[in-house]
N, C-alpha and C positions, 0 to 999 in steps of 0.2 A: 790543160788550161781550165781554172775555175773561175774565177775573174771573168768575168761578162756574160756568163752560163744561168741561166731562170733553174738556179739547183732549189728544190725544195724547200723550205723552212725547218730548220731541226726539230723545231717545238709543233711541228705542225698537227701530227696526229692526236697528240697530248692534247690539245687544245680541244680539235674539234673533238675528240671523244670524251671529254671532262675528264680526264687522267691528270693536267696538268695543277699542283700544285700552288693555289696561290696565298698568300698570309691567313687569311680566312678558313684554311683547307688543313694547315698545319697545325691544327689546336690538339694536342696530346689529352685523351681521357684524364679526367683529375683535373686539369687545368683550373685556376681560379679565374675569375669572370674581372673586367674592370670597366667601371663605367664612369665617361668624362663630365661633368658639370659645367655649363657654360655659365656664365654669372649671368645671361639674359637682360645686359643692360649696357645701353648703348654707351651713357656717358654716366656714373656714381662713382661716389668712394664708399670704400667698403668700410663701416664699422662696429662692426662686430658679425661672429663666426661662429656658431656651435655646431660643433658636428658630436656632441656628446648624443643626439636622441639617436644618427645614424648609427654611432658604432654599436649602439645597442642593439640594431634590428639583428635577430638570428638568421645566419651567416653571412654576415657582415666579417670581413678579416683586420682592414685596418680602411682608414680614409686619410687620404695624403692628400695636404695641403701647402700654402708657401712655406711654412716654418718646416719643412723635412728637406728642403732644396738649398742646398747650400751655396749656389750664385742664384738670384732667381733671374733668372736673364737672358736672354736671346734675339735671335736675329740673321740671318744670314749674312747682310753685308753691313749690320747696323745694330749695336743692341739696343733696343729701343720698345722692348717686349717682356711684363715678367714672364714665366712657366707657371707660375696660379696669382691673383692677387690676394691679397692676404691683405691683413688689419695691420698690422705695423709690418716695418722694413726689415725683411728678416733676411740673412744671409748678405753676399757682397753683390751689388747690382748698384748699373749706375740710373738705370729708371727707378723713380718711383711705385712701388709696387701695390699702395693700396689703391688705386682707381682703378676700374674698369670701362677701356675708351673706346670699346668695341663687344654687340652682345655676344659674340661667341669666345671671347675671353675664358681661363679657364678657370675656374673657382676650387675644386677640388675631383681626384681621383676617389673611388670609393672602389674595393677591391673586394670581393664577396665568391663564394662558393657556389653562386647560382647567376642567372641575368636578370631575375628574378628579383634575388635577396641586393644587390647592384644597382637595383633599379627603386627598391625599396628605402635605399639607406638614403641613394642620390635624392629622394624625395622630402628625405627627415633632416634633410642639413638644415639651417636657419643661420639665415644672413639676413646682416641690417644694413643699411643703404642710405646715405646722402646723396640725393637727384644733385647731377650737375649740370649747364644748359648743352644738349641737343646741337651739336655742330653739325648738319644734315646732308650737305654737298655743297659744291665749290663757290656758290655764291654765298651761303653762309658764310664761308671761312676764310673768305677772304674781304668779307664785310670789317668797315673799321675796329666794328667794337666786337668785333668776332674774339671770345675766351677761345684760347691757346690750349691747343691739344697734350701738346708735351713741352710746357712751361720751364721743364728742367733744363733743355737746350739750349738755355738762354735767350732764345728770338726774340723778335716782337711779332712778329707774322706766323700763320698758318704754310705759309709757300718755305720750306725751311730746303731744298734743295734745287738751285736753279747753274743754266748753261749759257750762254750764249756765241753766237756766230757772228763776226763782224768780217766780211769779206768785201772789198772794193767801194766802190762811191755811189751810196743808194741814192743821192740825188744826181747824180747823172746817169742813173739809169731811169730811172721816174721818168727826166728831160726827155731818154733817148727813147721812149717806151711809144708807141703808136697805140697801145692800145692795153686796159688796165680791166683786172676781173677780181673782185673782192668779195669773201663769204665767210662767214662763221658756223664751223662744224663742230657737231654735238655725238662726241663719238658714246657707245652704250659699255655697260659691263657684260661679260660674258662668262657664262661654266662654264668650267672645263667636264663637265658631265662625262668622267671615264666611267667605266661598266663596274669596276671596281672602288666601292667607296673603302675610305682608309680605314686599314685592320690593320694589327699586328699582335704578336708573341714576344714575351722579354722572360729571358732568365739567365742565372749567374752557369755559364759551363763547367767543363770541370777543370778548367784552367784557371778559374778566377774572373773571368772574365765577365762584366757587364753584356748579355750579348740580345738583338732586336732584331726579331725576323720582319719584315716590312717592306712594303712597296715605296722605292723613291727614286730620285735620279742619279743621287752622285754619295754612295755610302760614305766615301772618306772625310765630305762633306758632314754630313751626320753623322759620326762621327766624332768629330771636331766639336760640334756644337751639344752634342750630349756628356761628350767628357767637361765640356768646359762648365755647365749647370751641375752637374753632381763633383765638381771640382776634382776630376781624375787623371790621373796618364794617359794617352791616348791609346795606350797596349794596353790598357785594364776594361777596354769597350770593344765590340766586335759586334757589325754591322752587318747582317747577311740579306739579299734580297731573293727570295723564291720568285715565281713568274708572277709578271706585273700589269693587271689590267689597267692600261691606258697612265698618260701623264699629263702630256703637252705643256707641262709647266706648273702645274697646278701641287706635284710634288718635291718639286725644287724645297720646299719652304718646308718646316716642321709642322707636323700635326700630333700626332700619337709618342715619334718617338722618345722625346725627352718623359713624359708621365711614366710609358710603361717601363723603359731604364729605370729611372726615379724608384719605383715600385717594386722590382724584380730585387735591387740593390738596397733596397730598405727593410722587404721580408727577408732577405738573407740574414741580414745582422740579429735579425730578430730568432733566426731558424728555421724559419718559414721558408723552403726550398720548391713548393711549385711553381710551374710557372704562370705568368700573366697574362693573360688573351682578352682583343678588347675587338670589335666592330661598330663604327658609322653605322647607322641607318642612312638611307638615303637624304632624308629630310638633314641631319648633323651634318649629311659630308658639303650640303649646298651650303647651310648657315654657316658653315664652320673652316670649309677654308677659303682663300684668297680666289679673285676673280681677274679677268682683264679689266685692265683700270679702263673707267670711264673717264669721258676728258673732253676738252674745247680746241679747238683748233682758229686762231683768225688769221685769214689769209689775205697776202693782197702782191698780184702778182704784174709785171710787166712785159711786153712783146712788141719789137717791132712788126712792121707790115708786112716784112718776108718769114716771119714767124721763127727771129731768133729769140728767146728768153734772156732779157737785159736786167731784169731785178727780181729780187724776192724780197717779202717782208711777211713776215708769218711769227707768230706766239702762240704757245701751248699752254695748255693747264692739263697735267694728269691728277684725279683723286688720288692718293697714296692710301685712304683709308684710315684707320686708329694706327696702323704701323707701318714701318720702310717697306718689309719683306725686300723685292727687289726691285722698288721702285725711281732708284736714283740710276739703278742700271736701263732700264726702261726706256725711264726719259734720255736717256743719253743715244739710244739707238731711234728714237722719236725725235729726238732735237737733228739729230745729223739726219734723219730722212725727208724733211719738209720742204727740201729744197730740191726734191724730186732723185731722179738718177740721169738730173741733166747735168752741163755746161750753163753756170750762171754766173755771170760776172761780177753782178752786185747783190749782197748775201746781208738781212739781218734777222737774224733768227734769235729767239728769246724763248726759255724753257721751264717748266716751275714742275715740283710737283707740292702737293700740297696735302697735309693732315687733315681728315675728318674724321666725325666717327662712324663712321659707313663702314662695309666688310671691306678688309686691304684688299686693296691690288697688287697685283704680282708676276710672275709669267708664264705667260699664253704663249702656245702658238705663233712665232714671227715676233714677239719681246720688245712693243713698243712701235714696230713697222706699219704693223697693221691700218693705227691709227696716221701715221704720219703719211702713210701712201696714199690713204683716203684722201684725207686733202690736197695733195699734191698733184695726184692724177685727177681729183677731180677740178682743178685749177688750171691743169693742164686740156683737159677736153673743151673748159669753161674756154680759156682762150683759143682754140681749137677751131670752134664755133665762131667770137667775134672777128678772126681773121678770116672766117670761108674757107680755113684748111682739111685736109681731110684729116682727122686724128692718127693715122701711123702717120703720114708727113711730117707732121708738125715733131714728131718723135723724131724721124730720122733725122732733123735738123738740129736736135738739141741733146740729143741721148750722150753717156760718160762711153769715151774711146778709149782706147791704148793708150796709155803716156796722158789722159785727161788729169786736171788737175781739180780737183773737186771742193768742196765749198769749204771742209778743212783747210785749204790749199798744203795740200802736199800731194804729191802724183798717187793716181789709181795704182795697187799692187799690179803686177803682169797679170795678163789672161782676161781683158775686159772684153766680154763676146755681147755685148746688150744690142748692137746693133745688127750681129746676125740674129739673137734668139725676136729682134721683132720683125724683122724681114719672116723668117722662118715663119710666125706667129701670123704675122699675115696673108704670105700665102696661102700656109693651111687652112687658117679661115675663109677662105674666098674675100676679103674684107674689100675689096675695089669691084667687087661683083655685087650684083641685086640680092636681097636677102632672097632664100631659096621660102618657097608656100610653107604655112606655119604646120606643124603636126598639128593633130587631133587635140583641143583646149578642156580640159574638163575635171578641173580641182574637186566638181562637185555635182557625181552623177545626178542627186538630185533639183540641181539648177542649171541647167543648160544653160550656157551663154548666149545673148542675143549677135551672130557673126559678125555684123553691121559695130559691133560696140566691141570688137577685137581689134587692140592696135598691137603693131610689129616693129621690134627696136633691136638695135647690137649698138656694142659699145666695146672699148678698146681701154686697155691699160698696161702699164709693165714696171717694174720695180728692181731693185737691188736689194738683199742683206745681208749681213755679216757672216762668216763663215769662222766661229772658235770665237772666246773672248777679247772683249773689246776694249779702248780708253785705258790702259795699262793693266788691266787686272792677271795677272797671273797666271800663262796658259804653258801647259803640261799635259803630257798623257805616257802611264808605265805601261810594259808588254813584259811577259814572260816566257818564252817556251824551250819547250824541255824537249829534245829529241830522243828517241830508242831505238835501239837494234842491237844486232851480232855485236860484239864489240870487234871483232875479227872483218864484219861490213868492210863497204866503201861507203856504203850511204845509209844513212836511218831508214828505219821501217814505221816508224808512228810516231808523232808529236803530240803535244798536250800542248796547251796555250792556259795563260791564269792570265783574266783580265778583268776588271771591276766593271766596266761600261755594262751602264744600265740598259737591257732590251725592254722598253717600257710598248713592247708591241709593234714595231717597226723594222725585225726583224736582223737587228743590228748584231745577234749572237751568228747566225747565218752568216749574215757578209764576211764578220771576222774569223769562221772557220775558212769560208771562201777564200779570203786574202792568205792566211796562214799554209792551205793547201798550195797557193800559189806562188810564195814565197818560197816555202820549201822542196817544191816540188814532188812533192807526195799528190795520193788520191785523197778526197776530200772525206773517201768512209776512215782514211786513216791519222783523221786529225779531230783529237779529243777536247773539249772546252772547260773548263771551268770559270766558272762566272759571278762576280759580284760579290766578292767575301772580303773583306779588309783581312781577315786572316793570311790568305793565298793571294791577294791580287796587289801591284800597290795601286799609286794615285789615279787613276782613269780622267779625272774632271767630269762635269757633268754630263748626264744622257739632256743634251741644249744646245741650245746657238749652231744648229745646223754643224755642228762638228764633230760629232763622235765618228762616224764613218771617215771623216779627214784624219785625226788627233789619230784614232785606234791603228788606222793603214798604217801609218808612219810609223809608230810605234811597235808596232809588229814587224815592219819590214826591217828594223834596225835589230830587234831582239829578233828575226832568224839569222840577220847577219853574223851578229855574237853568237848563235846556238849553232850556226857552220865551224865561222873561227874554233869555237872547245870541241866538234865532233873531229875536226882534221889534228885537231894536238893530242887527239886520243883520248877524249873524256867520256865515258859513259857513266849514264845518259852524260849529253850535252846540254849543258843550261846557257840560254840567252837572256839579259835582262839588258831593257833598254828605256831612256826614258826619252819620248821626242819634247823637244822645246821649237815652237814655232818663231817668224822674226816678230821680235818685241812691236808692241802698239805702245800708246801714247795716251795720254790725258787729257781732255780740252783744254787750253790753255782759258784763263779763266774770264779774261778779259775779250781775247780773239777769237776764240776756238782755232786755235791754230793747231794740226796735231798729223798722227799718222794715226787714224782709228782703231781700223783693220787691219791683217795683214790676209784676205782672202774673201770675193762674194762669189754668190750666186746669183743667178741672173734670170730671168720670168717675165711671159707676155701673156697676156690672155684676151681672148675675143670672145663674147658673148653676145644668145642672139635670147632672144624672151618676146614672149606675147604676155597681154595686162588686158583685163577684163577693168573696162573703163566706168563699168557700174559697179562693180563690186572692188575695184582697185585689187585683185589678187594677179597674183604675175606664177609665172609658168616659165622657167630655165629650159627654151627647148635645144640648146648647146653650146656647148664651152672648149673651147680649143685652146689646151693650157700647155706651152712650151717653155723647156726650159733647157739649160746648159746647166747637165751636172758631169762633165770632165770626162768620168767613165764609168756607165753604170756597172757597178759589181755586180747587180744581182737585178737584171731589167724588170721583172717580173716585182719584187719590193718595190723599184723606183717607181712604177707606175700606181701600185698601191699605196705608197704616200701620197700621191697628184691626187687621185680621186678619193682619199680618204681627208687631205685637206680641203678640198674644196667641197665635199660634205660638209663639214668643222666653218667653211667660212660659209654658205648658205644659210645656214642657220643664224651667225651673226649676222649676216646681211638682211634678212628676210623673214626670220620669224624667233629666235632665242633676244626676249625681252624680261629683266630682270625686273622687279619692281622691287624698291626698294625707298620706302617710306618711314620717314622719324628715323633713318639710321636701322631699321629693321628690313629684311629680307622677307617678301610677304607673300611668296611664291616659290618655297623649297621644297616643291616638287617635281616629276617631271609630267604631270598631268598639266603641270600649271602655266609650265619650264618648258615651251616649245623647240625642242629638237628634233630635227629635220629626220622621217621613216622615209621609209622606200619610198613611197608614193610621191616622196617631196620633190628630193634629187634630184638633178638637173638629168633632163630627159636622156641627151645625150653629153660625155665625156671621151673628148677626144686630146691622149696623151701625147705631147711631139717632147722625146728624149732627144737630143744634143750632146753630144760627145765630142766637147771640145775643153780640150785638156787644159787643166790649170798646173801653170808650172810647179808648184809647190806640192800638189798632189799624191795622194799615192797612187802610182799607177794614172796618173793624170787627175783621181777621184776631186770634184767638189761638191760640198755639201750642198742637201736640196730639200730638207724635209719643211721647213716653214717656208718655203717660199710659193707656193700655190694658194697661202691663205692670206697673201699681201695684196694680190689684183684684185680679188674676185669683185667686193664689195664697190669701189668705183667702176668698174668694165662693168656693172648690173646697172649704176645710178645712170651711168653713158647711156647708157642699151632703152634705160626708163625714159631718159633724157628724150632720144630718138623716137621715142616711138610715142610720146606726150608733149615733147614741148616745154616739159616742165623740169626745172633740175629741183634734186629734194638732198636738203644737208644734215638729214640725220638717218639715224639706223637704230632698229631692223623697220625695214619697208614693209609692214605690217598694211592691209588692208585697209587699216582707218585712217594711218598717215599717208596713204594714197591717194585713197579719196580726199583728204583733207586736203591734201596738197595738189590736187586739179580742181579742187574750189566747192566741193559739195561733199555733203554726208553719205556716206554709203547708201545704195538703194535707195535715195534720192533722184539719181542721174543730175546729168549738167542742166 
């Protein structure tokens, strides 16, 4: 048995001894240097371009710009992006290519023999520029006379993507309602601040092939979207990922790869056979890629007097930024969360995302949940409160059951456990017991706290999200494995698996040896991986949406199926290829939301207890009891490391990762500037409660859990602030001054 064993990490020693390999690590001596130009302007058109002074700087190799890109176009789910803008419309694109509607847009590649001579040319470019007006955030842009971000869409609005939810009779639930809590939440952007900012390597192989070594989530993906900019076959690109410092979303979307393709595939023609190496600075990787969208939430919720949930009414606004990236995908896991992971009968939910020219938003950690849970639970505690219930009660009264029918209306997939994961949640909290005496309070050896001016608070939440893609999008995942032995055997002696699933540090290459050992029934030293090559592997789908561990099981337990069948008809090796298709989802209808979203969630409680220093508003996580149902843990030791490495990830957005982001510019791309949460921050105590209650569909029961720890946190803190001030506060991060701000004095002040 390997399947449920804390076996090691494959990658484990590589890592900690700096052995392992990542885009940055793989630069071959010789390599040519490439460096990106951001056009450094929120909203212009570009008129005019000389890069005549750069190509002159000695060694300087070429400078590529939109006239070398033959679609200039992109997008993940939307092309709505050139790959450089340029002065006139060059190549086939259905955007307009000469504005630049965002500053890190890209102006030109410059490719050089040094970082140096790269850095020198990128200085000598000279571009001319028409100011256009400054769209800055959501109330700009959706201001009457608010100028049209991308006019070529034909809209008349900045909101160019919305949803809605019309479920039951919102005036007679109002009627039936005893009791009404309404708030407007102001949710923030956030990095994804992984350890690794984006690198990469591009050269032609010696197959022909366009090929880009690089950190991202779903190569076949990239792929897709590099062949389609340099207008190629899709066997004419090959997409390889060495080991991948961090993701959470943040690499879903293009950065590096289409330029250095572009560039690798341009020197060739020329003769030019080195390859192309480029690296982020820290400061480019914050300006330059996508963040969690920031967004508005208004909520207005009803309850009768035994504290059932009779109405919702709740409207969203997400930024989308100068571009879609995935932000129509977002909002669609934000539009279906607002109404909590109750039973509500009366549903009208309303959902926008909207163009500015702010850095895009894209996806994070949880894909839109994050924000929708915030206000949901926090509307949930709010009415919690004005009934005197105690907040799990009010849950167990209203939480999604077995056969629940949900605000889509169409019945929950089997395997809805939310009402053991917050029973489970509460027990282990003690949450019907007295808070236990606070630890030791001291953010700040050199200010002692006055004891007298220490309050103590817990707070409660729990959540649902998606498990694989959602709203119809297309979900797949291939597996390969090949068995070996005697041919003369009864049974193989070693397996090799080819599977593209990105391990963006979550350990995901592990589990699928795991499963593969246990599918076969081999030992787990006798099953070889190979990973992440469009070459060798086919489609995986993304390392996202809490599904790769789901999609990859399946997938492999069918491709050993098939690699048994060819070893018993006498094939050596034995090759299995399999590709799983989960049951089809559904679209919001666009009028109702009427749909089948999902076909699979995950399920999450958390109980939180914090002390707040009442003069200085600084708050202290003294424990978190984060439970959840993920089916069966493959590998317990991983599943606990994503629990407390997300709820890191959400600390930080809750509590001190504030982005500033003024005129459309990012004025804090650093991480001096860019508070994320060290040791010292962390919630004092983390206490993990794993659940092993199996989802039918599962592999091995497996359901996915990796974003679901960073959906609670942020409301079960506001609860906890809530309790222990008196005060509810509707925006984020809980930074000290909107602390004190928000119990009515200035810091150091006092009341």
């Amino acid at each position: 048995m390997t399947v449920g064993e804390r076996e090691r990490r494959i990658d484990a020693e590589a890592k900690v001894t700096g052995e392992a390999a990542y885009p940055a690590d793989r630069v071959p001596d010789g390599a040519l240097v490439g460096k990106v130009v951001f056009t450094d302007r929120p909203h212009a058109r570009l008129v005019g371009l000389d890069t005549t002074a750069a190509e002159s700087v000695e060694g300087v190799i070429a400078v590529f710009t939109g006239a070398d890109v033959p679609v200039n176009e992109y997008g993940l789910t939307l092309f709505d992006q050139p790959v450089f803008v340029t002065v006139e419309h060059t190549g086939r694109s259905v955007v307009p290519c000469d504005v630049s509607r965002w500053e890190a847009d890209h102006l030109a590649l410059v490719v050089a023999t040094s970082a140096e001579a790269a850095e020198a040319g990128a200085e000598a470019i000279e571009a001319t520029w028409e100011a256009l007006p400054v769209v800055v955030d959501l109330d700009a842009a959706l201001a009457a006379d608010a100028p049209l971000i991308h006019p070529e869409r034909g809209a008349t609005t900045n909101a160019y993507h919305s949803y809605k939810i019309r479920k039951g009779d919102l005036d007679a639930g109002w009627a039936a309602a005893d009791v009404v809590v309404e708030a407007t939440y102001e949710l923030p952007h956030q990095e994804h601040a992984y350890l690794q900012p984006e690198a990469g390597l591009a050269y032609v192989d010696d197959a022909g092939r366009v090929t880009v070594e690089i950190a991202g989530q779903w190569t076949h993906e990239d792929r897709e979207q590099i062949a389609h900019a340099l207008d190629l076959p899709v066997d004419r690109v090959r997409v390889i990922y060495p080991a991948i410092g961090g993701a959470f979303g943040g690499r879903e979307d293009m950065s590096l790869q289409i330029v250095l393709a572009l560039a690798a595939w341009r020197l060739q023609q020329r003769g030019e056979t080195r390859p192309v190496a480029t690296q982020w600075s820290r400061e480019e990787s914050i300006v330059g890629h996508h963040k969690r969208h920031r967004g508005r939430i208004r909520a207005r919720w009803g309850a009768t007097a035994d504290g059932k949930v009779v109405a919702v009414e709740s409207e969203a606004w997400l930024d989308a930024g100068a571009y879609n990236y995935t932000s129509n995908k977002v909002l669609g896991n934000c539009h279906l969360g607002q109404a909590g992971p109750y039973e509500v009968p009366n549903v009208r939910v309303d959902s926008h995302a909207v163009y500015t020219n702010a850095v895009p938003g894209g996806a994070f950690r949880g894909f839109g949940g994050p924000q929708a849970t915030f206000a949901a639970e926090c509307q949930m505690n709010r009415l919690a409160e004005a009934l005197g219930l105690d907040p799990v009660e009010i849950r167990r009264r209203n939480v999604l059951r077995e056969r629940s029918i949900g605000v889509t209306q169409t019945p929950m997939p089997a395997g809805v456990t939310l009402p053991e994961v917050v029973d489970r949640c509460a027990d282990e909290s003690g949450f019907d017991r007295p808070l236990r005496p606070a630890p030791p309070f001291s953010p700040f050896v050199s200010l002692p706290p006055s004891e007298h001016r220490l309050a103590r608070g817990r707070g409660f939440a729990c959540a649902f999200k998606n498990v694989g893609f959602s709203f119809g999008f297309p979900e797949r995942c291939e597996a390969r494995i090949v068995l070996h032995g005697d041919p003369e055997a009864d049974s193989p002696d070693r397996a090799e698996l080819y599977h593209a699933g990105a391990d963006v540090g979550q350990g995901a290459h592990t589990a699928f040896l795991q499963m593969v050992a246990e599918a076969t029934g081999l030992g787990l030293d006798r099953v070889e991986g190979r990973f992440s090559d469009t070459d060798s592997s086919g489609d995986s789908g993304s390392s996202s949406a809490s599904r790769l561990t789901f999609m990859a099981g399946n997938s492999i337990l069918g491709a050993a199926e098939e690699a048994d069948k060819a070893w018993r008809n006498g094939d050596r090796p034995a090759i299995g290829d399999f590709r799983y298709v989960p049951p089809p989802t559904e679209a919001f209808d666009p009028e109702t939301g009427i749909c089948a979203p999902n076909f699979s969630y995950g399920y999450v409680a958390q109980a939180v207890e914090l002390t707040v220093d009442l003069d200085t508003g600084h708050i202290v996580i003294d424990r978190v009891v984060s439970t959840h149902d993920v089916g069966r843990a493959v590998n317990p030791q991983l599943v606990i490391g994503q629990i407390e490495g997300a709820i890191a990830q959400a600390h930080g957005y809750t509590l001190s990762e504030r982005l500033h982001v003024d005129d459309a510019r990012i004025r804090n791309p650093r991480l001096s500037g860019y508070l994320i949460p060290g040791i010292g921050d962390v919630p004092t105590e983390i206490h993990s409660v794993v659940l092993e209650l199996a989802d039918p569909q599962g592999p091995w029961g497996v359901r996915g859990m990796a974003e679901m720890p960073m959906m609670t946190y942020a409301p079960a803190v506001v609860a906890a602030l809530h309790d222990a001030t008196g005060v509810w506060f509707d925006t984020l991060p809980l930074t000290p001054d909107r602390v004190t701000a928000g119990l009515g004095w200035t810091a150091g002040d006092g009341p």
